[in-house]
One Martini backbone bead per residue (centre of mass of N, CA, C, O) as a GRO file, in nm:
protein
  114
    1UNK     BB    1   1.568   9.628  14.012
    2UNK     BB    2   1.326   9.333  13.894
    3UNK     BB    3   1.250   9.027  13.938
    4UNK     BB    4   1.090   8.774  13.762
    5UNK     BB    5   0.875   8.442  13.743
    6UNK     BB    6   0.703   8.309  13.486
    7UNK     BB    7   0.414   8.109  13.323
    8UNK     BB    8   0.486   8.240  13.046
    9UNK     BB    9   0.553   8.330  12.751
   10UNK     BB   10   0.783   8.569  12.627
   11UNK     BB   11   0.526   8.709  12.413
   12UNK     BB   12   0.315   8.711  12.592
   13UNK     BB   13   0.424   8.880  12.824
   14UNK     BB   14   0.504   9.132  12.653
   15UNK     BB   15   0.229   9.212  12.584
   16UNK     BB   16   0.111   9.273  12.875
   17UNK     BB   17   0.349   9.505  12.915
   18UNK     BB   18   0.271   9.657  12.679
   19UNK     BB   19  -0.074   9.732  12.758
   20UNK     BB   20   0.013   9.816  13.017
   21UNK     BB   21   0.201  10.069  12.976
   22UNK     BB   22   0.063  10.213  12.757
   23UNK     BB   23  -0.225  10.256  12.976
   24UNK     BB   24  -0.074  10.420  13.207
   25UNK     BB   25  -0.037  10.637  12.992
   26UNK     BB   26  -0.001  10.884  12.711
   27UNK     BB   27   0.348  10.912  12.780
   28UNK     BB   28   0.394  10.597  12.666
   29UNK     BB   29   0.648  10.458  12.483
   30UNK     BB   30   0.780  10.224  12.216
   31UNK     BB   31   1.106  10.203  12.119
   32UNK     BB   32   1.161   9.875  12.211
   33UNK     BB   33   1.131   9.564  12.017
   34UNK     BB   34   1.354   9.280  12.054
   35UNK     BB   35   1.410   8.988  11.889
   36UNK     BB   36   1.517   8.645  11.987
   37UNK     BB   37   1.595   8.264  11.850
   38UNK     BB   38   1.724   8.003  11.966
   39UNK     BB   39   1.830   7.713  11.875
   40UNK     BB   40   1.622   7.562  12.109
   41UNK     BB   41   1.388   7.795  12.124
   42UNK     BB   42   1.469   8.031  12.292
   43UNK     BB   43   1.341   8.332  12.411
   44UNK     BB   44   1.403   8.714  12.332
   45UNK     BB   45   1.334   8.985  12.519
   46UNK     BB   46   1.319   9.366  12.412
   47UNK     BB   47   1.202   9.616  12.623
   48UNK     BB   48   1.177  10.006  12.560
   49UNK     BB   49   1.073  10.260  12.769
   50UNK     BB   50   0.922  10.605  12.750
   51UNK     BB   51   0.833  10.863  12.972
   52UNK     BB   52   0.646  11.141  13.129
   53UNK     BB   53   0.707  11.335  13.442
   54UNK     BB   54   0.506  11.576  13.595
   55UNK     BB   55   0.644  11.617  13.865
   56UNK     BB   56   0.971  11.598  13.724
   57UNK     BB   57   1.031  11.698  13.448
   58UNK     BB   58   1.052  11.456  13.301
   59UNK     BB   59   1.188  11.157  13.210
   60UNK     BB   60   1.148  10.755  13.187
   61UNK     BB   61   1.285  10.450  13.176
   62UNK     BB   62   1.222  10.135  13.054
   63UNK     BB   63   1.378   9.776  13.088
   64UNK     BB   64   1.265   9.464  12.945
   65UNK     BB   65   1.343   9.186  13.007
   66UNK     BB   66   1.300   8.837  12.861
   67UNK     BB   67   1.352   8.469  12.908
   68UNK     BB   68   1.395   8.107  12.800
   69UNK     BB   69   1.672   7.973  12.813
   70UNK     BB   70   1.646   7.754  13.088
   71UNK     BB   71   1.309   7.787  13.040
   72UNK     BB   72   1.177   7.968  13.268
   73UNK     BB   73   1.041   8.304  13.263
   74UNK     BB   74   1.242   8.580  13.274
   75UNK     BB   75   1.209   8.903  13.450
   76UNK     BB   76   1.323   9.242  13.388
   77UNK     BB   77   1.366   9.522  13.572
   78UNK     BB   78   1.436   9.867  13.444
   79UNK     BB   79   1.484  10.188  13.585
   80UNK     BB   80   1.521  10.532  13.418
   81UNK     BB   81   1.581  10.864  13.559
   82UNK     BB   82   1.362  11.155  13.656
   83UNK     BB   83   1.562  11.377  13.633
   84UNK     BB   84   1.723  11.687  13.724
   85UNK     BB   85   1.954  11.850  13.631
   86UNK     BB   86   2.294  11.944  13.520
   87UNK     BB   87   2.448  11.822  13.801
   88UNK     BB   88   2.166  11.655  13.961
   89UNK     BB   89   1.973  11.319  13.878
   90UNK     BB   90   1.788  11.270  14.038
   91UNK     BB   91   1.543  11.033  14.140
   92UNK     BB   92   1.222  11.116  14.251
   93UNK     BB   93   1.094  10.755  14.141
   94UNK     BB   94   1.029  10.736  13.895
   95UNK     BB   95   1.262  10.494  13.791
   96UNK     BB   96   1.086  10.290  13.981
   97UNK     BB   97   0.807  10.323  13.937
   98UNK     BB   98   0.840  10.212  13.631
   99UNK     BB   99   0.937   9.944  13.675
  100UNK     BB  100   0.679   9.821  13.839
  101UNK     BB  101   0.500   9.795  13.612
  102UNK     BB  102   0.608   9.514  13.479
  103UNK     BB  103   0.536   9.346  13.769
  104UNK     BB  104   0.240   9.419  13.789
  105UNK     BB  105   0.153   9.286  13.509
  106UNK     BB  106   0.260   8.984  13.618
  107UNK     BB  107   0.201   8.871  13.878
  108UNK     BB  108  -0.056   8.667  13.833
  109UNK     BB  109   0.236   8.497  13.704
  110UNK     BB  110   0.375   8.404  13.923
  111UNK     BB  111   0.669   8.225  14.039
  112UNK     BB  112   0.728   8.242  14.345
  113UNK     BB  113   0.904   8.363  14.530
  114UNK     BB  114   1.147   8.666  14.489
   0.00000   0.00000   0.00000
């Protein structure tokens, strides 16, 4: 899991976070584009993306919250999966390597360090 604050809102991170995973790779894909706006203003997206990883022969998620319920947006990346075998899902680095992509994605729009 990785958090940044972003300069953005959040619909505008969405966007560069949708076109940076999508444009990753071939296999990976958006299967959840949630959002929400509470009454204050203040606007949630959940973002979840699945790739495939011929490394490790397996899938791997990504799930991106995005947020300014309290002023500044925050983003959140977790990733998981890219394990192998049915008794032991080893994560082989693709569910870390995949949360990267999104805090990747937003670099140069942080505000202070994380």
């Amino acid at each position: 899991m990785d958090n940044i604050t972003v300069s953005l809102s959040p619909p505008e991170a969405a966007e560069i976070v949708k076109d940076y995973v999508l444009k990753s790779g071939l296999s990976a894909e958006c299967v959840c584009d949630y959002r929400s706006e509470a009454q204050n203003g203040g606007q949630m997206i959940l973002l979840v993306f699945e790739k495939y990883f011929m490394r490790t022969s397996s899938r791997a998620s990504l799930s991106v919250a995005l947020e300014n319920l309290q002023g500044q947006t925050r983003v959140c990346s977790v990733g998981s999966g890219g394990g192998k075998g049915a008794l032991f899902g080893f994560d082989w680095g693709a569910g870390e390597d995949f949360a990267y992509t999104a805090i990747n994605a937003l670099k140069r729009y942080e505000l202070g360090p994380r």
